[in-house]
C-alpha positions as CSV (number, residue, x, y, z in Angstrom):
1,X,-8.4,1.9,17.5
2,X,-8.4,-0.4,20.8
3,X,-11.4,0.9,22.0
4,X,-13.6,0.7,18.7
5,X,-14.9,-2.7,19.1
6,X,-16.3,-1.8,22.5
7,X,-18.0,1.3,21.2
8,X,-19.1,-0.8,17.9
9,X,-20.5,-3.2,20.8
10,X,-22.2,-0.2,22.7
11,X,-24.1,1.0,19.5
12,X,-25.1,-2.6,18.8
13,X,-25.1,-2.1,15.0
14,X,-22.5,-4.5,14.1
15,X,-23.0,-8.7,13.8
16,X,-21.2,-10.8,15.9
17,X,-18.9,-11.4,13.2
18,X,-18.1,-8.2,12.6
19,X,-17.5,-7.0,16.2
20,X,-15.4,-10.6,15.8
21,X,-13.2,-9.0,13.2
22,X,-13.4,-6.0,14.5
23,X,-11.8,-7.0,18.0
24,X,-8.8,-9.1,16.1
25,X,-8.0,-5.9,14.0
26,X,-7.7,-3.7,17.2
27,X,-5.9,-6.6,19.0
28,X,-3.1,-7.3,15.9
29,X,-2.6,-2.9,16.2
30,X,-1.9,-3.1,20.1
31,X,0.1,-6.2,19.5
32,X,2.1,-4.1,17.1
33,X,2.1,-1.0,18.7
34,X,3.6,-3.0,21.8
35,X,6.1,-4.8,20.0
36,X,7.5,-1.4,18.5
37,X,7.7,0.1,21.9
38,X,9.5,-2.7,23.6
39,X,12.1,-2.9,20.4
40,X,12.4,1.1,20.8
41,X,13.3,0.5,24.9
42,X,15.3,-2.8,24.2
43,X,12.7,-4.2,26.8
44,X,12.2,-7.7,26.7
45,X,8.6,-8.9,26.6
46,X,7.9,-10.2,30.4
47,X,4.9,-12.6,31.1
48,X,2.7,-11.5,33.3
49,X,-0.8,-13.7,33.9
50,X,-3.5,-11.4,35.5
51,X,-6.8,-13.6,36.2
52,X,-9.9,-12.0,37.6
53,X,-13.9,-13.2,37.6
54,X,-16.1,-11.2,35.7
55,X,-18.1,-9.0,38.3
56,X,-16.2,-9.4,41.5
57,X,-15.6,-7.7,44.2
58,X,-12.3,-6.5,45.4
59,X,-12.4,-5.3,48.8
60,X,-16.1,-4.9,48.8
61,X,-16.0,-2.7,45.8
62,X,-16.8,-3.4,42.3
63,X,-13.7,-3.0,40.4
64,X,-13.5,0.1,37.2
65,X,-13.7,-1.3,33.8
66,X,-10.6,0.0,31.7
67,X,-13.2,2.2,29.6
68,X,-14.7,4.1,32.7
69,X,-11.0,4.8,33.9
70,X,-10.2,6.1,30.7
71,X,-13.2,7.7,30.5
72,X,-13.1,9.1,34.2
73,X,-9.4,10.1,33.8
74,X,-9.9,12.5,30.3
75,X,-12.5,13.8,31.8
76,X,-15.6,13.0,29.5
77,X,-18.7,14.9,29.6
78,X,-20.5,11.5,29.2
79,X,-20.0,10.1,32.0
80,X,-21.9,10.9,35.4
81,X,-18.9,10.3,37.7
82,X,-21.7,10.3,40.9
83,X,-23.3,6.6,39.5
84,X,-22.7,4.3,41.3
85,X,-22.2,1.7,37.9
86,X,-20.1,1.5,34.9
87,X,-23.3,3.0,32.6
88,X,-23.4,6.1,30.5
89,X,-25.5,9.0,30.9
């Protein structure tokens, strides 16, 4: 569910709007989905403010969307692990 507004955004089919609606849906489910976890751990919600510039470089390298880790990580005949960007095959 928290990736499906990406992919609807991949495939370009979808108005703004709908992608719009779309990305709240997914959002309110990992909202909720965290909130269960942290009542199941009795772990308090902690603030944590990450801020980063859209296309910068860390160290000299350009840092891995969430998606390609994910992607990268299960293993996904997709994706061509040798390019040098974020693109699919």
């Amino acid at each position: 569910m928290a990736l499906l507004p990406l992919a609807y955004q991949e495939l370009g089919e979808l108005s703004p709007e709908q992608l719009r609606i779309k990305a709240l849906q997914a959002a309110s489910a990992l909202e909720e989905y965290a909130s269960s976890i942290r009542q199941m751990f009795n772990a308090e919600k902690q603030p944590m403010v990450v801020q980063m510039e859209p296309n910068r470089k860390v160290n000299g390298h350009q840092p891995k969307s969430a998606l390609t880790l994910l992607l990268e990580s299960n293993g996904n005949e997709y994706y061509d692990e040798s390019s040098e960007s974020d693109e699919w095959c």
